[in-house]
C-alpha positions in Angstrom: -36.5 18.7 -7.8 -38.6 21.6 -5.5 -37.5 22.5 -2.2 -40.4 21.2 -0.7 -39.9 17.7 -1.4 -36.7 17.2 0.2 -37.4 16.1 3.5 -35.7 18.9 6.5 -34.9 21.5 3.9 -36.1 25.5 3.9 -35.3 28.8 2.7 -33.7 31.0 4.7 -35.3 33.9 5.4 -33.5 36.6 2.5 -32.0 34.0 0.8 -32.9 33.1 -2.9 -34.5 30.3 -4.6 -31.3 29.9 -7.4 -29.0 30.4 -4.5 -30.1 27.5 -2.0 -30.3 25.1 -5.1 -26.5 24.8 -5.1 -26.4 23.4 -2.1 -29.5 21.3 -2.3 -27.0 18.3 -4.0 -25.0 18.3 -0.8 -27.7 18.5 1.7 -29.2 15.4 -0.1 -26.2 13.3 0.1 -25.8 14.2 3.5 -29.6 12.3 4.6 -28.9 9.3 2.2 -24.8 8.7 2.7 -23.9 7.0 5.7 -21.4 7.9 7.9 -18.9 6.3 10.6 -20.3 5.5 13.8 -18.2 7.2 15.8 -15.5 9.9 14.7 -12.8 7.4 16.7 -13.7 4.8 13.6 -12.5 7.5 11.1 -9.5 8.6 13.1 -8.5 4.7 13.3 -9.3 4.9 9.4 -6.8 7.4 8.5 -4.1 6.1 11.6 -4.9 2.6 9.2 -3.3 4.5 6.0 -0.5 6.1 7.5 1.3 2.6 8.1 1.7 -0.1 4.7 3.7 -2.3 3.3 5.8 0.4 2.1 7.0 0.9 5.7 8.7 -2.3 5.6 9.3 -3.1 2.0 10.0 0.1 0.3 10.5 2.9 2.7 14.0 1.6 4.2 15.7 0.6 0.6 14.8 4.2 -0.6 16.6 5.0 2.9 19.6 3.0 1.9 19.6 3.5 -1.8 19.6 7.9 -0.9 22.6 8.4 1.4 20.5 7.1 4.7 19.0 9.8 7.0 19.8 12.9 4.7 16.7 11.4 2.3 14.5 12.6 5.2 15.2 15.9 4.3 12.9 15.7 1.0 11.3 13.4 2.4 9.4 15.7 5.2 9.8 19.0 2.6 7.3 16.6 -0.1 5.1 15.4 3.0 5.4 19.4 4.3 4.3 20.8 1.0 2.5 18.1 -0.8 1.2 15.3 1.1 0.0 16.9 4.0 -2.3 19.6 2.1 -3.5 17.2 -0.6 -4.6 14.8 2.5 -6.6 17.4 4.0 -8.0 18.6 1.2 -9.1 14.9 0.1 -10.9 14.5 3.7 -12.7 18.3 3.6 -13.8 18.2 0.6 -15.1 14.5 0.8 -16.5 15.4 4.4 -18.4 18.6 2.8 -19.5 16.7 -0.3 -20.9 13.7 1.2 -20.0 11.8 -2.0 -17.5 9.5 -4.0 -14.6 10.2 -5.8 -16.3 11.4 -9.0 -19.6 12.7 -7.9 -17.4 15.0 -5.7 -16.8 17.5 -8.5 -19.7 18.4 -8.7 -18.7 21.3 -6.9 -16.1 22.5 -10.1 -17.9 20.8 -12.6 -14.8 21.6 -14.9 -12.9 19.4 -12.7 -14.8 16.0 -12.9 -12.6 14.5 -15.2 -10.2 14.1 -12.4 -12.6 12.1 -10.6 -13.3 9.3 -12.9 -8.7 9.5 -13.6 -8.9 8.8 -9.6 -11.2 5.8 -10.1 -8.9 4.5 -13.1 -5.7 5.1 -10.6 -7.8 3.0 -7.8 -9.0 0.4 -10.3 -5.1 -0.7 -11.0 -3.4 0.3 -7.6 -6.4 -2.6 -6.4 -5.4 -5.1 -8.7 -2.0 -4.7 -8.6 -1.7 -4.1 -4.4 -3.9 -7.1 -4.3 -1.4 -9.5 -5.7 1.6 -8.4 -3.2 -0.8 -9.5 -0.6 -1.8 -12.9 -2.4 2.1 -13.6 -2.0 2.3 -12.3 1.3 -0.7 -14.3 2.5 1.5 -17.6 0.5 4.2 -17.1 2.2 2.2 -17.3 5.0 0.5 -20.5 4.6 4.0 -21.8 4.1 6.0 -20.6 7.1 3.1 -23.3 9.1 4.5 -26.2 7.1 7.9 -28.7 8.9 10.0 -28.0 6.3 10.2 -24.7 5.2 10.6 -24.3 1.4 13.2 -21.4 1.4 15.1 -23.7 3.8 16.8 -26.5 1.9 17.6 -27.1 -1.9 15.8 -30.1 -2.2 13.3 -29.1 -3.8 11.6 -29.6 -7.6 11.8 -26.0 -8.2 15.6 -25.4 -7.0 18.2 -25.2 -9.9 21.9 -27.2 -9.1 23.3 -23.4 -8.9 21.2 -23.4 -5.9 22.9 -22.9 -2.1 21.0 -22.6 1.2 23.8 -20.8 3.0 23.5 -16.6 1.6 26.5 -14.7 3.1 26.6 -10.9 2.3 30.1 -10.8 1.6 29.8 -13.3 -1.1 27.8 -11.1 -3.3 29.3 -10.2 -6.5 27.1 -7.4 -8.4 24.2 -9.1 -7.4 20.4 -7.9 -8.2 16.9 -8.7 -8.2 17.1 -8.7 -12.4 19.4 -12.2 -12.5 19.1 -13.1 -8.9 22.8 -15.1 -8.5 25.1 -14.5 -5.7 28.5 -15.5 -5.2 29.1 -15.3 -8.9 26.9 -18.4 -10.8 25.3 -19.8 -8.1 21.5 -18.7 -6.9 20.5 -18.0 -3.2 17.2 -20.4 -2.4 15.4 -17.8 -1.4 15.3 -16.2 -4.7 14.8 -19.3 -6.1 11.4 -20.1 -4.7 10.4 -16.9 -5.5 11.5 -16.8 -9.0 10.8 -20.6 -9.9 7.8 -21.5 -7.5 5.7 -18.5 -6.5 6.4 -16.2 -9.5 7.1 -19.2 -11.8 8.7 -16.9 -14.5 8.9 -18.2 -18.3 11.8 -17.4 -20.4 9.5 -14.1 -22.7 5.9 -13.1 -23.2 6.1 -16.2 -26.0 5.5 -18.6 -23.4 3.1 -17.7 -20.9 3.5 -20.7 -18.9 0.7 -22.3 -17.2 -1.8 -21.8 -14.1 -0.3 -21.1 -10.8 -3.0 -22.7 -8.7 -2.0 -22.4 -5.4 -1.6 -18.6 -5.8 -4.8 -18.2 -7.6 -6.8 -19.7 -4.4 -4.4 -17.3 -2.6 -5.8 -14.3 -4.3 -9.1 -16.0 -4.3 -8.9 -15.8 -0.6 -7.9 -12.4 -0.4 -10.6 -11.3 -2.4 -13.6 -12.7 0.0 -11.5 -11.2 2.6 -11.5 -8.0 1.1 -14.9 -8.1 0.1 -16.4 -9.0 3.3 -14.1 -5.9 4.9 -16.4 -3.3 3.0 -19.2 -4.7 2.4 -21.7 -3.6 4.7 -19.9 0.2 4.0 -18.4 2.4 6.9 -20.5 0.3 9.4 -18.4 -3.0 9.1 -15.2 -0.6 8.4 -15.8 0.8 11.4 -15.3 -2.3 13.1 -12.6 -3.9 11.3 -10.0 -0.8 11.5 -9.2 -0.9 15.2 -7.6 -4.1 14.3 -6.1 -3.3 10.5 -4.9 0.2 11.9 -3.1 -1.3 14.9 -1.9 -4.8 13.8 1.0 -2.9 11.8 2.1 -1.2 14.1 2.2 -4.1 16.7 4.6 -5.4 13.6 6.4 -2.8 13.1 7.7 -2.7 16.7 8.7 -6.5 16.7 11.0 -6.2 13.3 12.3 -3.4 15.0 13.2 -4.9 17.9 14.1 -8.4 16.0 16.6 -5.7 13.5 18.2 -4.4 16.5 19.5 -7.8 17.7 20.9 -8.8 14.3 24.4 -8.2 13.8 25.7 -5.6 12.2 22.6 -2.9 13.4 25.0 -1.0 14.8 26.4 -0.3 11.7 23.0 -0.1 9.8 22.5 2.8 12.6 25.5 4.9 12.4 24.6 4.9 8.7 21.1 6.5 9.2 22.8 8.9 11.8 25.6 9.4 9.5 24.3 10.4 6.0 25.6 10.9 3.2 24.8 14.9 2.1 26.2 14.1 -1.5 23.3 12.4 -2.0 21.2 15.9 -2.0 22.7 16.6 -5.3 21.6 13.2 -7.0 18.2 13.7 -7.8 16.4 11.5 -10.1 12.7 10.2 -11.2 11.2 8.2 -8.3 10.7 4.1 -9.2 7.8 2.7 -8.0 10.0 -0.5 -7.7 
């Protein structure tokens, strides 16, 4: 391509031919990428990010499973030392570059293999991240119905070991792998779960069969997806104000629901009482 035929651009007075072609890539993306309306829309963006599932679902077992507040401490040193830089370096360099995940090498050309590993990462974080919200938007539809189904055990998918009443102190080695409580006996909440929604087979021998509720479920959450993004930044724009500050408006009613349950005392001393043997514990982090 000659300088002349990109629209805007021109030599600087003392500057050379070779040396203004690097940047002619950039100046081009720059004319054809759009952009965010307003800088508040990519603020709201980034604010959208920050809060996640995770907040709810994953952030306070690590918490509790870590010796309570002292897993802070690596917590903030990681977000200090990794997270923070690697954020900021995502949002230069793709604010400089103008361009997507892979064609954003093309400033270390040696490097571009990391953009198409970061496209295979998105591909199954998508696919996978999509399905939590297939059951979230499932337990949703349900929670409208008169009878809740993780109410009662009268239902088709409930085993006899089943019981509607789940106290804590009951729980005898209990976990998410055999899901019983109170030795034999199954709490209905993990029942639905395991029997109805996740409709688990006995080994990869039997694969069961379709799951059609939850397949219009993540049919649904497709479309809504897919009509999220796709007018670009332009629809994004519009949709984050809601999407960034909907969690939050969440986040502040389980916290004020958690605070009236009994025992948050307790749950709070335990955060404000950590347990520093904990520090010397370290170990691979699970995703789940």
């Amino acid at each position: 391509m000659e300088l002349h035929t990109v629209p805007g651009l021109r030599l600087q007075p003392g500057s050379s031919p070779s040396r203004s072609k690097m940047y002619i890539p950039v100046m081009v993306a720059s004319l054809l990428t759009e952009t965010w309306t307003r800088q508040m829309d990519f603020i709201m963006s980034c604010v959208g990010f920050a809060v996640g599932l995770g907040n709810v679902w994953r952030f306070p077992y690590l918490c509790y499973k870590n010796g309570g507040g002292v897993f802070l401490i690596p917590y903030l040193l990681i977000v200090f030392v990794g997270g923070i830089p690697i954020f900021f370096l995502e949002i230069a360099l793709g604010q400089f570059m103008k361009a997507g995940s892979i064609n954003v090498w093309n400033i270390a050309p040696l490097f571009k293999g990391l953009g198409y590993a970061s496209m295979v990462i998105v591909f199954f974080c998508n696919t996978y991240y999509i399905m939590v919200l297939a059951w979230g938007f499932y337990y949703l539809i349900k929670s409208f119905t008169s009878n809740l189904p993780w109410s009662s055990c009268d239902n088709p998918w409930n085993t006899p070991s089943c019981i509607e009443i789940f106290h804590h102190q009951d729980c005898k080695n209990s976990s998410f792998a055999n899901v019983t409580v109170a030795g034999n006996m199954t709490c209905v909440v993990f029942s639905l779960c395991r029997n109805k929604v996740l409709n688990i087979s006995s080994g990869l021998d039997e694969p069961g069969h379709m799951n059609w509720e939850l397949m219009l479920c993540l049919m649904v959450v497709w479309v809504l997806v897919y009509f999220c993004v796709w007018k670009g930044v332009k629809s994004t724009g519009k949709i984050v104000y809601f999407t960034a500050t909907f969690p939050y408006v969440v986040l502040i009613i389980l916290l004020v629901r958690g605070v009236t349950l009994p025992g948050a005392y307790d749950g709070i001393m335990y955060y404000i009482k950590p347990d520093w043997s904990k520090l010397g514990e370290a170990q691979v982090s699970e995703l789940y």
